[in-house]
N, C-alpha and C positions, 0 to 999 in steps of 0.2 A: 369372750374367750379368744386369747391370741391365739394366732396359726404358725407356728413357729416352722422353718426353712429345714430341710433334709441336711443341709450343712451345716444351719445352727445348732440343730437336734448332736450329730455328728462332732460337732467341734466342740460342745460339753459333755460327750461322753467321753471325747481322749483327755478334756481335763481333768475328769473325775476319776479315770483309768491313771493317771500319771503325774497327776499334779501334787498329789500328798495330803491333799486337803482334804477338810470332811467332807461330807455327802452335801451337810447342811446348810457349812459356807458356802457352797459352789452352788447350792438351788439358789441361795440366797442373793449372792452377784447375780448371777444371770436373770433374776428375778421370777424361777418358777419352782415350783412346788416338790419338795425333796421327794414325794411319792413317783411326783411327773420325772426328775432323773433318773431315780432306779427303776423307771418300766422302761427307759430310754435305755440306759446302760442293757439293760437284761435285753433287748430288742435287738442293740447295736453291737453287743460284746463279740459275739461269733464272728463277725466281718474283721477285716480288716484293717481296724483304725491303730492299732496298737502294735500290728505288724509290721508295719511299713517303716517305722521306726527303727524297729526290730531287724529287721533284712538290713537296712542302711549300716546298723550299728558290725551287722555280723561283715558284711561286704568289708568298709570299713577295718576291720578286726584281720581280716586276712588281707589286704593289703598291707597292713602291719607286718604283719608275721612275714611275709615274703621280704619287705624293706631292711626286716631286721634281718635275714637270713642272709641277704645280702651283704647287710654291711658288716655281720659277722665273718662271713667269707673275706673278704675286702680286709679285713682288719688280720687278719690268720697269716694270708698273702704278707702285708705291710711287714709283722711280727718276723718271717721267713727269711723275707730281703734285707731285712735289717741285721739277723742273726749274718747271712751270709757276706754279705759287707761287712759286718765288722769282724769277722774273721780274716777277711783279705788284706787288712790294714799289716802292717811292716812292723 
């Protein structure tokens, strides 16, 4: 019986959490027993491993939204100056 690593255990649950793949494929790459993943999955689900992704994505997500807020302000202004100048023309 192999002894498999806290990380390896871990880093085929986020791929069987995220990957898209079956259960079956993925026991089957990794080489262990689709039973032995989903007592793994059901083990490691609660933690962590899918969150972290998650936070990144949302962090991520609202830098957006401030960059865009920006550069819709920014473009408003441009819109403004432009109207104004070209009324000033002769």
């Amino acid at each position: 019986m192999v002894k498999h690593s806290e990380e390896f255990k871990q880093e085929a649950v986020r791929i069987a959490l995220t990957s898209g793949l079956s259960r079956e494929r993925i026991a089957s790459d990794l080489g262990v027993g689709k039973s032995t993943l989903n007592k793994w999955v059901s083990y490691y689900r609660p933690s962590d491993l899918v969150a972290a992704p998650q936070a990144d994505l949302a962090r991520e997500n609202e830098r957006l939204r401030l960059e865009n807020r920006v550069l819709r302000e920014e473009r408003e202004i441009l819109k403004k100056a432009t109207q104004f100048f070209a009324s000033q023309r002769p």
